[in-house]
C-alpha positions as CSV (number, residue, x, y, z in Angstrom):
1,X,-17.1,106.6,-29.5
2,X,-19.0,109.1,-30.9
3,X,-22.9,109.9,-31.7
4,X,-24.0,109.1,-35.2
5,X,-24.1,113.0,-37.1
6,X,-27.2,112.3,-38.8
7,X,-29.4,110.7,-36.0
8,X,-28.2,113.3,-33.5
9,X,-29.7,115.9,-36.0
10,X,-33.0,114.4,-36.3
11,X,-33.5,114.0,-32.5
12,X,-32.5,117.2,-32.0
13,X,-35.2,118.1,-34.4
14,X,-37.9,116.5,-33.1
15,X,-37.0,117.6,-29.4
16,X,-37.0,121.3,-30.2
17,X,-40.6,120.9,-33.1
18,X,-43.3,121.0,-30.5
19,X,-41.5,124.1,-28.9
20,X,-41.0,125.9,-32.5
21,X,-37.3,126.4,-32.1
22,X,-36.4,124.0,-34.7
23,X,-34.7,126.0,-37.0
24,X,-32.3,125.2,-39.3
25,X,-29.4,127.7,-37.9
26,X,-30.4,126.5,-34.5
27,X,-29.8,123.1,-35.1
28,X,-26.9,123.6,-36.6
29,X,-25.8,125.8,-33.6
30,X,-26.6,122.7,-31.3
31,X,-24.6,120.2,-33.9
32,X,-21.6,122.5,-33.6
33,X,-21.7,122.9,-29.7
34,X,-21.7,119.2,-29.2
35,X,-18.9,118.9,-31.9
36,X,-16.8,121.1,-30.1
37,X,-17.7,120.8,-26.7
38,X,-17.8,117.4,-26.4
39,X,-16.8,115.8,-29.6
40,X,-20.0,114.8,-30.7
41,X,-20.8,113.1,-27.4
42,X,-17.5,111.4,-26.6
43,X,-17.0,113.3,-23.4
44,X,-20.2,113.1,-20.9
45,X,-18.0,115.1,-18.0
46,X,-16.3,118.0,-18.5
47,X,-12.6,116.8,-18.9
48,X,-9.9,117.9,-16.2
49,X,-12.6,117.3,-13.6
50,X,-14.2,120.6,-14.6
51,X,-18.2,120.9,-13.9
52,X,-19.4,120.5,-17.1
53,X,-21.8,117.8,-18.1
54,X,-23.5,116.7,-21.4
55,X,-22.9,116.4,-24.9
56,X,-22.9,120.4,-24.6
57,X,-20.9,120.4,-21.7
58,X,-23.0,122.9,-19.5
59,X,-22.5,124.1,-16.1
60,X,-24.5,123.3,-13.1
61,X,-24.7,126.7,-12.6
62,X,-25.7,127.7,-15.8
63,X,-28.7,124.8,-16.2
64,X,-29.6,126.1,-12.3
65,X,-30.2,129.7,-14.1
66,X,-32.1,128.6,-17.2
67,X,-34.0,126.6,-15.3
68,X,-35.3,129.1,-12.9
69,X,-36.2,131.6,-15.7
70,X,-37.0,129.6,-18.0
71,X,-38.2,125.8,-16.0
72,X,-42.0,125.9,-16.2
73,X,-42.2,127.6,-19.8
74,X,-40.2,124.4,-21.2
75,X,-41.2,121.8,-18.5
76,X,-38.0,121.2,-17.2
77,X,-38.6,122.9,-13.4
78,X,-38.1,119.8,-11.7
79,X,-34.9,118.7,-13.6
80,X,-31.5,118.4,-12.2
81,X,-27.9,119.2,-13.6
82,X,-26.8,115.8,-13.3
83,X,-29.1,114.6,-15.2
84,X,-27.2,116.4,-18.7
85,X,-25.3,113.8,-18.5
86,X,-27.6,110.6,-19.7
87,X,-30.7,112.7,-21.0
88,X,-30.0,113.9,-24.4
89,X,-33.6,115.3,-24.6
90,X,-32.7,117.4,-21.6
91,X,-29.5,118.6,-23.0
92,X,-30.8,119.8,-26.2
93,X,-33.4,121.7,-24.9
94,X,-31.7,123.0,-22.2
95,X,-29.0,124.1,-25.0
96,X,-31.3,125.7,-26.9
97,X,-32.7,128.0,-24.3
98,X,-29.1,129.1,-23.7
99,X,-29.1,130.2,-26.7
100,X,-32.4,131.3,-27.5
């Protein structure tokens, strides 16, 4: 089972508004990560037993990196990987500052 399209939008939406990276191009980046990366959040663990977690499948490692950089700017410094996988606020904004 999937997330619903449209309220997976909005929430992604009103996570990234109070940072200002709520554009329209960026949203629809996030939409088609999670599409494709996890089917629009049918897959929570990377399948194959692969490290991924999330409805944007990121890597521990990855997350570990962003967070360090980037942690206290987006308060997220005391945030762990495994937690991408039943947060969705946490996933989206840890999505969007991979790819900000």
């Amino acid at each position: 089972m999937s997330i619903n399209k449209f309220q997976l939008r909005d929430l992604i939406g009103r996570t990234l508004a109070p940072m200002y990276l709520n554009t329209s191009p960026a949203i629809d980046l996030l939409m088609g990560t999670c599409a494709q990366e996890s089917h629009m959040g049918t897959y929570l663990r990377q399948l194959g037993g692969g490290p991924a977690l999330g409805i944007f499948q990121m890597e521990p490692f990855t997350f570990l990196d962003l967070r360090a950089r980037f942690g206290a700017r987006f308060d997220v410094a005391d945030r762990e990987p495994k937690e991408l996988e039943w947060d969705l606020r946490l996933s989206i904004i840890m999505a969007r500052i991979k790819y900000f």
